[in-house]
ROVOSE-862609 format. One record per residue (C-alpha): residue number from 1; x, y, z. Coordinates in steps of 0.001 Angstrom, whole numbers, plus 500000, padded with zeros to 6 digits. Example, Ala and Ser with C-alpha at 12.3 -4.5 7.8 and 13.67 -1.06 7.14 Angstrom:
// ROVOSE-862609
<kepa><k>1</k><east>512300</east><north>495500</north><up>507800</up></kepa>
<kepa><k>2</k><east>513670</east><north>498940</north><up>507140</up></kepa>
// end
This chain:
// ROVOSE-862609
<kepa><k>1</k><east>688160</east><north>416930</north><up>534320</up></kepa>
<kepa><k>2</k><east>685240</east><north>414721</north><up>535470</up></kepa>
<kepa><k>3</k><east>686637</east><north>411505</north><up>534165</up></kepa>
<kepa><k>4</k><east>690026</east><north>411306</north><up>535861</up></kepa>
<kepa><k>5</k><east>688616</east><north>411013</north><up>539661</up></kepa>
<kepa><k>6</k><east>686625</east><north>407770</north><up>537803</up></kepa>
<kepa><k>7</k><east>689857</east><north>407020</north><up>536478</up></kepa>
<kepa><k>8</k><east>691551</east><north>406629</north><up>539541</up></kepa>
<kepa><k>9</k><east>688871</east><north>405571</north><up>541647</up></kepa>
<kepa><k>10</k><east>688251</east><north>402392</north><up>539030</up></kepa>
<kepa><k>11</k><east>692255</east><north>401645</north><up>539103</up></kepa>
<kepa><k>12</k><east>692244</east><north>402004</north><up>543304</up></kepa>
<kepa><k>13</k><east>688946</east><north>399689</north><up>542795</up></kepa>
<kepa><k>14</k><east>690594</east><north>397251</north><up>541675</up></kepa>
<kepa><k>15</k><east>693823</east><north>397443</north><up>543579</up></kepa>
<kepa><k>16</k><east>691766</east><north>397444</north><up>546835</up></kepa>
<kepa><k>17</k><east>689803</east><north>394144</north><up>545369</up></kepa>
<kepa><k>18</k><east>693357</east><north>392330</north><up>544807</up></kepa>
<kepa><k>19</k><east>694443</east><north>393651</north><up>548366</up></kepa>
<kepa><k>20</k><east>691929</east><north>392006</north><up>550366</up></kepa>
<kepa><k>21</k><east>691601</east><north>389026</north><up>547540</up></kepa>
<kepa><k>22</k><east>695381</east><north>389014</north><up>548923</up></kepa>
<kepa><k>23</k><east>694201</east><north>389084</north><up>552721</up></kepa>
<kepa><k>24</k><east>691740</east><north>386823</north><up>552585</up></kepa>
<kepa><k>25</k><east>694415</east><north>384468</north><up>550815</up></kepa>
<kepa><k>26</k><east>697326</east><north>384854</north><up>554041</up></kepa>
<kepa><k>27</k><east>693969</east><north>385029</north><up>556280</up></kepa>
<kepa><k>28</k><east>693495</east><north>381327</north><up>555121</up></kepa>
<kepa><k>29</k><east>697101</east><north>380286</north><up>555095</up></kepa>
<kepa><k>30</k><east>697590</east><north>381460</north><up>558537</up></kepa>
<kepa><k>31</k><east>694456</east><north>379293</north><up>559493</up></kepa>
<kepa><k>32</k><east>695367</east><north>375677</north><up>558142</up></kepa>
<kepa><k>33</k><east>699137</east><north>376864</north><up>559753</up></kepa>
<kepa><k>34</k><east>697725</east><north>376978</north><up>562943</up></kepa>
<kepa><k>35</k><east>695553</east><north>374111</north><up>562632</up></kepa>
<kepa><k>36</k><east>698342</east><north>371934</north><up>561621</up></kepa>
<kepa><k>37</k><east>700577</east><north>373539</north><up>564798</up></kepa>
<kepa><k>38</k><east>697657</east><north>372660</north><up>566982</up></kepa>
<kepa><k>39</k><east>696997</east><north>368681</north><up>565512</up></kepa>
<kepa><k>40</k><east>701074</east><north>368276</north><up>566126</up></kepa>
<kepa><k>41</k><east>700413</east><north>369717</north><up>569571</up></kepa>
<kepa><k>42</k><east>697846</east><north>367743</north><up>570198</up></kepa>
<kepa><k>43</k><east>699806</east><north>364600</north><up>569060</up></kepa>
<kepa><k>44</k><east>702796</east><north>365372</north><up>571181</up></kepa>
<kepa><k>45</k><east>700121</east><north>365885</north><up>574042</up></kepa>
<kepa><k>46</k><east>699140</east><north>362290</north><up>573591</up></kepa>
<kepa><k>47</k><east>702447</east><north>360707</north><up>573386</up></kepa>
<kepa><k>48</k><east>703475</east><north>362554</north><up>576682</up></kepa>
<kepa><k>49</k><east>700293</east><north>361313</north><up>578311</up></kepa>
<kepa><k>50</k><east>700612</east><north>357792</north><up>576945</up></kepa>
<kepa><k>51</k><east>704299</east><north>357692</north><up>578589</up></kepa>
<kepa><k>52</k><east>703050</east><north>359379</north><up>581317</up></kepa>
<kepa><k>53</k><east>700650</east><north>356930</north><up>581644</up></kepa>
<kepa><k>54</k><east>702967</east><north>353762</north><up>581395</up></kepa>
<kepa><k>55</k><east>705255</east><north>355127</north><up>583710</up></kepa>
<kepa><k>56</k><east>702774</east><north>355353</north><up>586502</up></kepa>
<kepa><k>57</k><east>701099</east><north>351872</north><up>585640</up></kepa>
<kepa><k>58</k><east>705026</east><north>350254</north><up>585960</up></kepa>
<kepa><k>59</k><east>705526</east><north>352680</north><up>588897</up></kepa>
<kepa><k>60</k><east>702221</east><north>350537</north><up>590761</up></kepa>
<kepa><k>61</k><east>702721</east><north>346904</north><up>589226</up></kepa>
<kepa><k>62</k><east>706498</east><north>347207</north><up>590475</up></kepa>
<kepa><k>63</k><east>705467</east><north>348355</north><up>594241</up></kepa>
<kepa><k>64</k><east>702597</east><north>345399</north><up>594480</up></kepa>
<kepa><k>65</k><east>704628</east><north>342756</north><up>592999</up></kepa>
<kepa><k>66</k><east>707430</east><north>343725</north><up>595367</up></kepa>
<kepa><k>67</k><east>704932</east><north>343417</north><up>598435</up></kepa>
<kepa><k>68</k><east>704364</east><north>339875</north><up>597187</up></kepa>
<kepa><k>69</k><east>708123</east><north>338725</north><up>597255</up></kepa>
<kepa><k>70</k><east>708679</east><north>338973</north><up>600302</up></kepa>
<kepa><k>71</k><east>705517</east><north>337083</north><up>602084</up></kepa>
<kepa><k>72</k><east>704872</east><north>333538</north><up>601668</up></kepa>
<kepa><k>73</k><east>701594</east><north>332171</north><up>600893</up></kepa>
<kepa><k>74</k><east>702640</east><north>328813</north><up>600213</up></kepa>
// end
């Protein structure tokens, strides 16, 4: 009668060491997911600044060139 609490404490041994081998595995996948989620975001970030950015910088050259037309320096 001794042997069969070994007996199922050795097979739940190694069930419980492929469970969390099985954890730690989606653990990891779930971390280079959101890595990769936050490098796109980070990417889209940029490309919305960088238009931002030109938008403003055409927004200024258009309202100082504009002053210019109308005065003659000449």
């Amino acid at each position: 009668m001794s042997s069969q609490p070994e007996a199922v404490f050795g097979i739940l041994g190694v069930f419980g060491g492929i469970l969390s081998l099985l954890i730690w595995l989606a653990s990891l996948v779930l971390i280079i997911y959101i890595i990769v989620l936050a490098v796109k975001l980070a990417r889209r970030g940029i490309t919305a600044l960088d238009l931002y950015i030109y938008a403003k910088n055409r927004e200024i050259r258009e309202k100082y060139e504009s002053a210019d037309r109308g005065s003659s320096y000449e």
